[in-house]
N, C-alpha and C positions, 0 to 999 in steps of 0.2 A: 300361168299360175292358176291352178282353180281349189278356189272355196268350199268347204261344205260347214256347214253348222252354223250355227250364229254369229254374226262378224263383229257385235258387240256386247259388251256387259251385260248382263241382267240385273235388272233392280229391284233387287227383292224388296227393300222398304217401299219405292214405289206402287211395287204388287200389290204388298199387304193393304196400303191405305187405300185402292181400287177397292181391292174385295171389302172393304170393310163399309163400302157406298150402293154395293149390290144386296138387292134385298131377299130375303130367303124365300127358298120355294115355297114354305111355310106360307108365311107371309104372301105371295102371289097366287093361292088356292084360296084367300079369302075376298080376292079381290071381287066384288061383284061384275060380271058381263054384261055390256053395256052393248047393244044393237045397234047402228046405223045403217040407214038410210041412203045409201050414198047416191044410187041414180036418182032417188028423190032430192036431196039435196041439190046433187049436182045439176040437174034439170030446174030446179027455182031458182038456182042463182043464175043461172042461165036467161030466163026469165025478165027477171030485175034486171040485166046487161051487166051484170059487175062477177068478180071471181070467187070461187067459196069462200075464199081464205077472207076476204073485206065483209060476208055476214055477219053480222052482232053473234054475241054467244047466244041470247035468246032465239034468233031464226037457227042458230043450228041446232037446237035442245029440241027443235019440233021435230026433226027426225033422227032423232035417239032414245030409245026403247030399253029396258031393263028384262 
């Protein structure tokens, strides 16, 4: 037996409510561009002996740049 095409329903209301969570291109050209840091980062955590991710938000805002 072989298959070609979608093997199940499409859910268009599901679609819609998706798209309606994405945000418009509009909308992400005014995002401001934000810089990091990341061998810097990654190297001070390094450092400290612990992993980016456990930084406070404050040590990571020191190498992030606008």
């Amino acid at each position: 037996m072989t298959l070609s095409g979608q093997t199940r329903k499409f859910n268009t209301k599901r679609y819609q409510e998706l798209l309606a969570d994405v945000p418009d291109i509009s909308e992400m050209k005014n995002v401001n561009k934000i810089k990091v840091d990341l061998r810097g980062v990654r190297e001070y955590a390094r450092k400290k002996g612990i992993a980016v991710a456990d930084l406070s938000d404050q040590e990571k805002r020191m190498f992030m740049s606008a």
